[in-house]
C-alpha positions as CSV (number, residue, x, y, z in Angstrom):
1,X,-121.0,-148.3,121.0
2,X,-120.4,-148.8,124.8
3,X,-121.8,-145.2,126.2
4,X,-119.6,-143.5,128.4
5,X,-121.3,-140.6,128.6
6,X,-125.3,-140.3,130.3
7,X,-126.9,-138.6,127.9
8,X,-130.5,-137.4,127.8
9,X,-133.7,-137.5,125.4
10,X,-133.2,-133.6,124.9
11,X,-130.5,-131.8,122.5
12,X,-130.7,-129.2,124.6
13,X,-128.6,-130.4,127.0
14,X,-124.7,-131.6,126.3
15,X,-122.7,-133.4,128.6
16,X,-119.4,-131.3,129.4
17,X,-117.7,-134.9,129.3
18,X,-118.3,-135.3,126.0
19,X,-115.6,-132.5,125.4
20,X,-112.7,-134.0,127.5
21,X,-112.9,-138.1,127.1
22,X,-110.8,-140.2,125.5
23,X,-112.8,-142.9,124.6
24,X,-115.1,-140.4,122.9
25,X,-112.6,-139.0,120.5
26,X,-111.3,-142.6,119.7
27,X,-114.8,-143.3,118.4
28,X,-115.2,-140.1,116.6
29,X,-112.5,-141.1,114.5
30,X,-114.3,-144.6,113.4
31,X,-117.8,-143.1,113.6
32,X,-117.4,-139.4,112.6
33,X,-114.6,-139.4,110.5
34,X,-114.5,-142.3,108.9
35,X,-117.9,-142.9,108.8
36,X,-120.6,-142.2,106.3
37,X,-119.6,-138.3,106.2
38,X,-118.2,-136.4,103.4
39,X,-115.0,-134.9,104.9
40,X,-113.3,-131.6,103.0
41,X,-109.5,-132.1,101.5
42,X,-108.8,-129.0,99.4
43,X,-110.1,-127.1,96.7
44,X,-110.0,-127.7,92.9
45,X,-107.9,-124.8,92.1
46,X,-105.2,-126.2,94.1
47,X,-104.6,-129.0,92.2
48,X,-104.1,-127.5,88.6
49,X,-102.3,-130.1,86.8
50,X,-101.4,-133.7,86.6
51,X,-98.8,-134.7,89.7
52,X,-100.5,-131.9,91.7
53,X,-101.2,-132.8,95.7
54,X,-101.7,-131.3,98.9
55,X,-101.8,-133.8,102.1
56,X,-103.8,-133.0,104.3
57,X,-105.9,-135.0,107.5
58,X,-109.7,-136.6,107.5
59,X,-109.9,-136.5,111.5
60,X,-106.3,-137.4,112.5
61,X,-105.8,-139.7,109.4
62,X,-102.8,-138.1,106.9
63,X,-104.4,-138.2,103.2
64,X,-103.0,-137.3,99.8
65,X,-105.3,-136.0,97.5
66,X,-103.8,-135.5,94.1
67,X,-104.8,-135.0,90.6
68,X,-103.7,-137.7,88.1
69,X,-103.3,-138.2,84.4
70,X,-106.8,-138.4,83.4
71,X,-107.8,-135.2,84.9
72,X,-109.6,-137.2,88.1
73,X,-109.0,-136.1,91.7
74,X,-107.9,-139.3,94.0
75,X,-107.3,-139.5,97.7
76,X,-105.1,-141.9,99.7
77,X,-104.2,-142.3,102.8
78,X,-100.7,-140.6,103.4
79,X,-99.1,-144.2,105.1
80,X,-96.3,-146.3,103.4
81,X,-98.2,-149.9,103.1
82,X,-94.5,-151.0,104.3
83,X,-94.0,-149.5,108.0
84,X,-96.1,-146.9,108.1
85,X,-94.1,-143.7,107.2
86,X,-95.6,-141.0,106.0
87,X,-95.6,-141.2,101.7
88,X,-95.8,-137.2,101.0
89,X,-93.9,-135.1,103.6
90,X,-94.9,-131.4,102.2
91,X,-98.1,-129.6,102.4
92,X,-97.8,-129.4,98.6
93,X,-95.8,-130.0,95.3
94,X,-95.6,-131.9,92.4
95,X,-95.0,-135.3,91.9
96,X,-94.1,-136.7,88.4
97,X,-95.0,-140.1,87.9
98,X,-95.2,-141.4,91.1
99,X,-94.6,-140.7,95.2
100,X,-91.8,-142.4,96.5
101,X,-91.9,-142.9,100.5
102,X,-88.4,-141.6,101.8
103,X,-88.0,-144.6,104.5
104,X,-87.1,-147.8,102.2
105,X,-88.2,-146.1,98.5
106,X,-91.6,-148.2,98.0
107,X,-93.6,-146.2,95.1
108,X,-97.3,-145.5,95.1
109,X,-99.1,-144.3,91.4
110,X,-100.8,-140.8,91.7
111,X,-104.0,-143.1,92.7
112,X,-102.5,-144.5,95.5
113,X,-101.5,-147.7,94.3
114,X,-98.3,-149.6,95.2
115,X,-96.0,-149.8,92.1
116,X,-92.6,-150.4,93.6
117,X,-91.0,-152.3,96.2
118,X,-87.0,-151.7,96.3
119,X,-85.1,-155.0,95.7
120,X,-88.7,-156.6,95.9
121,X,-86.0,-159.8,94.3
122,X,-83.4,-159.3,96.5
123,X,-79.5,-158.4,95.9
124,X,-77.8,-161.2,93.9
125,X,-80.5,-164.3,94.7
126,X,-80.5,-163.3,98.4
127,X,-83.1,-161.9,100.2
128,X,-85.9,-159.8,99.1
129,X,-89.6,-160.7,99.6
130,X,-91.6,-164.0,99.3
131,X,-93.1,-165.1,96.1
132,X,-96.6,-164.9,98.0
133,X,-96.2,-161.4,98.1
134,X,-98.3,-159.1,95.9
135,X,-98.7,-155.4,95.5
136,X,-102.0,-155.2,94.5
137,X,-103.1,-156.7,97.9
138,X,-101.5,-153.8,99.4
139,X,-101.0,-150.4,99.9
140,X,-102.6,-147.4,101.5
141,X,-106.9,-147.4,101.9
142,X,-108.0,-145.2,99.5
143,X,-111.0,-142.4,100.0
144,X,-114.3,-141.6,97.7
145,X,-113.8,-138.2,96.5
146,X,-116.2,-135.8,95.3
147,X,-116.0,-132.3,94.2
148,X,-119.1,-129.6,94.4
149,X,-118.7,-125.8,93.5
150,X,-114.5,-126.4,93.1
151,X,-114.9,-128.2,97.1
152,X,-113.0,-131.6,97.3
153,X,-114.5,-133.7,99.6
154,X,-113.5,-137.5,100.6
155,X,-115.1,-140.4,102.4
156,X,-113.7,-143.5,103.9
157,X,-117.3,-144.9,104.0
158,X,-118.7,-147.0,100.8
159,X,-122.0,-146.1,102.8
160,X,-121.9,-142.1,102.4
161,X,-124.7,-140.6,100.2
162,X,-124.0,-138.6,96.9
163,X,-122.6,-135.3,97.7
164,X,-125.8,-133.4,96.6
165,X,-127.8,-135.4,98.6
166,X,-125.6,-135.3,101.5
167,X,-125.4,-131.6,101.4
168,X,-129.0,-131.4,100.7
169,X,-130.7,-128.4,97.9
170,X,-130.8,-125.1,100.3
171,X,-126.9,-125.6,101.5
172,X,-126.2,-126.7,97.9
173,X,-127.6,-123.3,96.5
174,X,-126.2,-121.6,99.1
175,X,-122.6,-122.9,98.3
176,X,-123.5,-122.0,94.9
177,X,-123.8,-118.7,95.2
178,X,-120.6,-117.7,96.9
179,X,-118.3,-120.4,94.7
180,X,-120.6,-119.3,91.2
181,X,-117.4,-118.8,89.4
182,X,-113.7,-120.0,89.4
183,X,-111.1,-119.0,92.6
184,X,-107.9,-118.2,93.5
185,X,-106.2,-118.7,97.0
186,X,-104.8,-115.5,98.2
187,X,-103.7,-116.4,101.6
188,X,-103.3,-118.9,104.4
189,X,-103.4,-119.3,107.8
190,X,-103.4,-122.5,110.3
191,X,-104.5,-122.0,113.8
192,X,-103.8,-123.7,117.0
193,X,-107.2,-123.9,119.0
194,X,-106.5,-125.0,122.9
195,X,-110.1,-126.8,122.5
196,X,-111.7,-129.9,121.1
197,X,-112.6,-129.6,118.0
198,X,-116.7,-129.6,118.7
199,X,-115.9,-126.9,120.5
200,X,-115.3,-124.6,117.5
201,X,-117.6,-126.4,115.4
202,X,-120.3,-125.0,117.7
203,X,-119.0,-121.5,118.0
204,X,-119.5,-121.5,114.0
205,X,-123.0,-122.7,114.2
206,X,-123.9,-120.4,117.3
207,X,-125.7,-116.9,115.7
208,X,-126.6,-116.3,119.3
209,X,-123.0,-115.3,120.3
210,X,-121.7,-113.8,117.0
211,X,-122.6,-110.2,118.1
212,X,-122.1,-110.8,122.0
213,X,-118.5,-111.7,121.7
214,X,-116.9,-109.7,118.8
215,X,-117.1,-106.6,119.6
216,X,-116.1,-105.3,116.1
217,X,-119.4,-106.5,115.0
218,X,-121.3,-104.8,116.8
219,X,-119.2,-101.4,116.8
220,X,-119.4,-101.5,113.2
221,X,-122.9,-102.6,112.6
222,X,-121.5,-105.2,110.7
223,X,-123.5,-108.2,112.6
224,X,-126.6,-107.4,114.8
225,X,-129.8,-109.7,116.0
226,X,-131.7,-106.9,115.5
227,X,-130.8,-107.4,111.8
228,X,-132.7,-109.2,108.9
229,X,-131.3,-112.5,108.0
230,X,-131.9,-115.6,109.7
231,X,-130.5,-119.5,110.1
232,X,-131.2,-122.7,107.6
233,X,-130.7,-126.1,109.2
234,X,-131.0,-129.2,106.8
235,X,-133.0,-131.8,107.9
236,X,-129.8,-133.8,109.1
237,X,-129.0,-131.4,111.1
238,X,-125.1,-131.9,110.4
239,X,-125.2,-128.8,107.8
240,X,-126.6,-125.0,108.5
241,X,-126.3,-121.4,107.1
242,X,-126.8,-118.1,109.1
243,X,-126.8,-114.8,107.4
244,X,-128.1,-111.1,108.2
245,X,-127.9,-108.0,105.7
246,X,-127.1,-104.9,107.1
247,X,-129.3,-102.1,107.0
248,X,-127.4,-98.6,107.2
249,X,-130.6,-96.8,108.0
250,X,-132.1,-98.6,111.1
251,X,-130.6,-98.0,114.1
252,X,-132.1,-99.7,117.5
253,X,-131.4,-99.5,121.2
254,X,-131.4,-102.8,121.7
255,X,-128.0,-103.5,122.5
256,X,-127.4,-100.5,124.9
257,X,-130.9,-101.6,126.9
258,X,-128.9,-104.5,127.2
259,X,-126.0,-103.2,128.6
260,X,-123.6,-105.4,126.7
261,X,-119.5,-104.7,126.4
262,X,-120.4,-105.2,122.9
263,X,-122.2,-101.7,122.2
264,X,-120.0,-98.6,122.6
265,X,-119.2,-95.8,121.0
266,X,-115.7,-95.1,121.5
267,X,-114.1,-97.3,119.1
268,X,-113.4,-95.8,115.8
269,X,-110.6,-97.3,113.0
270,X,-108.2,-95.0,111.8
271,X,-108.0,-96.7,109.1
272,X,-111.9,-97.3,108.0
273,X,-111.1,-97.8,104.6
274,X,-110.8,-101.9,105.9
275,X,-114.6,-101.8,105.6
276,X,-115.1,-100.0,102.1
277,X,-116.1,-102.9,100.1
278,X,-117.9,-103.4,96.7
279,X,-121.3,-105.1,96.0
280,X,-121.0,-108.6,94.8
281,X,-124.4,-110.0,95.3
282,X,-127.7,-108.7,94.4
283,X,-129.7,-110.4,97.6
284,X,-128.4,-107.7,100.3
285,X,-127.0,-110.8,102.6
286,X,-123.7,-109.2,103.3
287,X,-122.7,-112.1,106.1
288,X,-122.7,-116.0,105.2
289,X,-121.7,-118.5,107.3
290,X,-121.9,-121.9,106.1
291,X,-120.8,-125.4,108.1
292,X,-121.0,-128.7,106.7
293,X,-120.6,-131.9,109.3
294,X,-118.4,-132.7,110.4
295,X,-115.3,-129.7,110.0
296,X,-116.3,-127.6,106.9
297,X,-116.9,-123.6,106.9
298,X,-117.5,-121.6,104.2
299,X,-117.6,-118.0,104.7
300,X,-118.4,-114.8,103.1
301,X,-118.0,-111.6,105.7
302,X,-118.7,-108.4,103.4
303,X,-115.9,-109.1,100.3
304,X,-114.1,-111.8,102.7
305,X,-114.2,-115.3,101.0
306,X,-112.8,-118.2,102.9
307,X,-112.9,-121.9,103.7
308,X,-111.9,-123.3,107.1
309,X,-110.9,-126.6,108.3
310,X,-111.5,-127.8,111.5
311,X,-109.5,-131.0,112.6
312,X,-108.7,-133.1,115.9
313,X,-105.1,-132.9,117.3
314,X,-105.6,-134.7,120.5
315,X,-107.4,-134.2,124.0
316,X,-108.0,-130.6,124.1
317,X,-106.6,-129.6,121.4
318,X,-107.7,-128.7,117.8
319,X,-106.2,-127.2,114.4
320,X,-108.1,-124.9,111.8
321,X,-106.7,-124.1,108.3
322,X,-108.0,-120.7,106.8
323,X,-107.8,-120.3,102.7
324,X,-108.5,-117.2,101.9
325,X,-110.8,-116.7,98.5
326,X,-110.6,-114.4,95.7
327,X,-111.9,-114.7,91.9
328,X,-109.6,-115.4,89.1
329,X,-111.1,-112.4,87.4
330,X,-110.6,-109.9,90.2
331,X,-109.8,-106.3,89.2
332,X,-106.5,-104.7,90.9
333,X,-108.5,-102.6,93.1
334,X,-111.2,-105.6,94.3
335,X,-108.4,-108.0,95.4
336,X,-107.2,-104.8,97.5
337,X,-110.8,-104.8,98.9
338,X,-110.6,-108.9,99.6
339,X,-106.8,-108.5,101.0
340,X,-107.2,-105.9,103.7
341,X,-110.9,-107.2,104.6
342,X,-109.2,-110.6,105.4
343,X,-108.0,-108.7,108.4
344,X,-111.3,-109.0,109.8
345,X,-110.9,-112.6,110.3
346,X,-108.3,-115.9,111.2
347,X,-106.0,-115.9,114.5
348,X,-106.2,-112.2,114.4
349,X,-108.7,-111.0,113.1
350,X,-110.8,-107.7,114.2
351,X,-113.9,-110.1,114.0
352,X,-112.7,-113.9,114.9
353,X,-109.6,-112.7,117.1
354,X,-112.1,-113.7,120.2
355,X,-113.1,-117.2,118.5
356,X,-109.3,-118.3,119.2
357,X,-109.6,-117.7,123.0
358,X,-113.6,-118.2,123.8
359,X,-112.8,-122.4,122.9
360,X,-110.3,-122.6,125.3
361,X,-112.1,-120.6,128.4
362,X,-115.0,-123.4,128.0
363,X,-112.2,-126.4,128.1
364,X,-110.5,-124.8,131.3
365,X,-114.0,-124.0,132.9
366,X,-115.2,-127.5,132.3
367,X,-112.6,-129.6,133.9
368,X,-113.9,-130.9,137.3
369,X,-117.6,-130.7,135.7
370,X,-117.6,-133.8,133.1
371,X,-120.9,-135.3,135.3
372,X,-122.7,-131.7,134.1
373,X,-124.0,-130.6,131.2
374,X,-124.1,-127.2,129.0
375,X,-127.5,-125.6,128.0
376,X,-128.3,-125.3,124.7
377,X,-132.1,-123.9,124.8
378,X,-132.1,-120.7,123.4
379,X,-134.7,-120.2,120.4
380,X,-136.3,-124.0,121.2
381,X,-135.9,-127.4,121.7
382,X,-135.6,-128.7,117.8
383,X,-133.7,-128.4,114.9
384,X,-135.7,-126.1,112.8
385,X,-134.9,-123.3,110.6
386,X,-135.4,-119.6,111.7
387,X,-136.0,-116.3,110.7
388,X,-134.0,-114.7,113.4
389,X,-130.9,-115.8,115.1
390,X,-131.0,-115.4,118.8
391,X,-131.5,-119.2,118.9
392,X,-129.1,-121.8,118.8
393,X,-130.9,-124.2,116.7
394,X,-127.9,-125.2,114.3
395,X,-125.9,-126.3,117.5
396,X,-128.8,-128.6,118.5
397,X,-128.6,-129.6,114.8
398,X,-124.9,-130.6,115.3
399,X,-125.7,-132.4,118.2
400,X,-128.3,-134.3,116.6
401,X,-126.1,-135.3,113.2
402,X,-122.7,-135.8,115.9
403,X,-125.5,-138.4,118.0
404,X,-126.8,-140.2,114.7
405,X,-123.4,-141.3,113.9
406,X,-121.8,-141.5,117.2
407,X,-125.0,-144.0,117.7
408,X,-126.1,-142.4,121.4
């Protein structure tokens, strides 16, 4: 790759231009995203039944994902082999045999292969296409799919390792333990972020900020570095988890010797009942957050299940799908619990309202300053895991797993 940007033998420092250039993001979409990289599509549960889809994007790239016949999951790319229109035009449905593309009716089987080509002999011995012409030899490029915990996951790349392996055992058993049993979407939101999508992917990775910038977690004493809990990086550095367990009986001064605009007391809820909750896990870790390179989040806040989707929409601009979790075997009053707790997150959340906004303060602050460079340093220099989280360790991690495949 020709390097545009000067980097430096340190991941503790990150060109600001690497935020803002073109030439960049056009590589991350051969290097990143279509690279050896498992990329999420959708969830199991989704797809109940034959002739179930959703479309969805690996980077900007439209992709199908569908369930067929045989019970198998299979991903395509969403592109009409004939002029390039788009072959499924709604987020979901059902398709019965076969998708049709709406431009000139050429037909694509539920594993992406082209079927159907309209007056493929012509009308009346005139016209139509050559006898050279074969179906099989074309048609959309079609994705590896695998699925882990009810997660669908597709790769572009014949070069991408087994999912396991790719995830690697401590994010595996940590996946594991929020997605132990079957789901259920309860809700849905898509986000406009006025930011590059690395930009958000670090914000999910960065413990250091979480109690800094949301006030509500601090108020609340729902997320504190004073707090047990800590941050795993895997050895790629591409996938992390950060969790802390709340302690109702300690109570430290740290934050008020501080002097942060996170600490106050004069914030109460009227409605408090948004924070009664249940207990759904016998390890006291009552906040998970979970990234896997390049765009996957799973979280668990409290009762507050969700996956999030982070994708590219252009320079300076990013989009990030929220699907809101429950269990198929709820009770009544625990899917209350789940519903009103999902006000704590997505575009407006109590908790992640601030996310939305801090992304685009760092793309407007950085403009003028490509030839400068942020300042990763807190906790280290490496990629380590660690018992406390005022470090930003899994943002160097990024960083290192966004380099190894970038190739700088």
């Amino acid at each position: 790759m020709q390097q545009v940007i000067e980097w430096k033998d340190t991941l503790t420092r990150v060109p600001y231009g690497v935020y803002a250039d073109a030439q960049v993001q056009r590589q991350e979409q051969d290097r990143v995203f279509h690279g050896a990289t498992w990329n999420y599509l959708c969830l199991d549960a989704e797809l109940p039944e034959a002739g179930s889809y959703r479309t969805t994007f690996v980077g900007e790239t439209p992709v199908v994902v569908v369930r067929d016949d045989d019970g198998e999951i299979y991903a395509f790319e969403n592109r009409c082999a004939h002029r390039g229109a788009l072959i499924a035009l709604e987020k979901s449905g059902k398709a019965d045999k076969n998708f049709q593309c709406v431009y000139h009716a050429w037909s694509y089987s539920l594993q992406g292969d082209l079927t159907g080509v309209a007056f493929e002999k012509g009308v009346k011995g005139q016209g139509g296409m050559p006898a050279s012409f074969s179906k099989d030899e074309h048609g959309p490029r079609k994705l590896r799919v695998a699925v882990y915990c009810g997660l669908v996951f597709g790769s572009f790349s014949d070069d991408v390792l087994p999912i396991e392996e790719y995830l690697g055992e401590e994010i595996c058993t940590r996946i594991e333990r929020v997605l132990h049993k079957p789901v259920q979407v309860i809700g849905r939101f898509t986000q406009a972020l006025p930011n590059d999508w690395k930009l958000y992917v670090e914000n999910v990775r960065d413990s250091y900020h979480a109690s800094l910038l949301h006030l509500f977690f601090t108020t609340f004493e729902l997320n504190r570095l004073s707090q047990k809990g800590g941050v795993i990086v895997d050895p790629s550095g591409g996938n992390h988890v950060s969790y802390s367990m709340i302690d109702t009986a300690a109570k430290d001064s740290s934050y008020r010797e501080q002097g942060l605009r996170s600490d106050h007391d004069r914030y109460r809820l009227k409605d408090p009942s948004v924070l009664a909750g249940f207990q759904e896990w016998n390890d006291g870790v009552t906040l998970q957050i979970l990234s896997v390179f390049p765009g996957f989040v799973l979280q668990q806040i409290q009762n507050c299940l969700a996956v999030r989707q982070v994708l590219p929409k252009g320079e300076g601009r990013s989009e990030l799908n929220w699907t809101y979790l429950g269990f198929t075997d709820d009770t009544p009053e625990q899917r209350v619990v789940r519903l009103k707790q999902a006000n704590l997150v997505g575009p407006a959340g109590f908790i992640s309202m601030e996310d939305g906004a801090v992304g685009g303060f760092v793309q407007r602050g950085i403009a003028g300053a490509q030839d400068h460079e942020a300042i990763i340093e807190m906790g280290g220099e490496g990629t380590e895991s660690s018992d406390g989280r005022a470090t930003e360790t899994s943002v160097r991690g990024f960083w290192k797993a966004w380099r190894q495949h970038m190739g700088v």
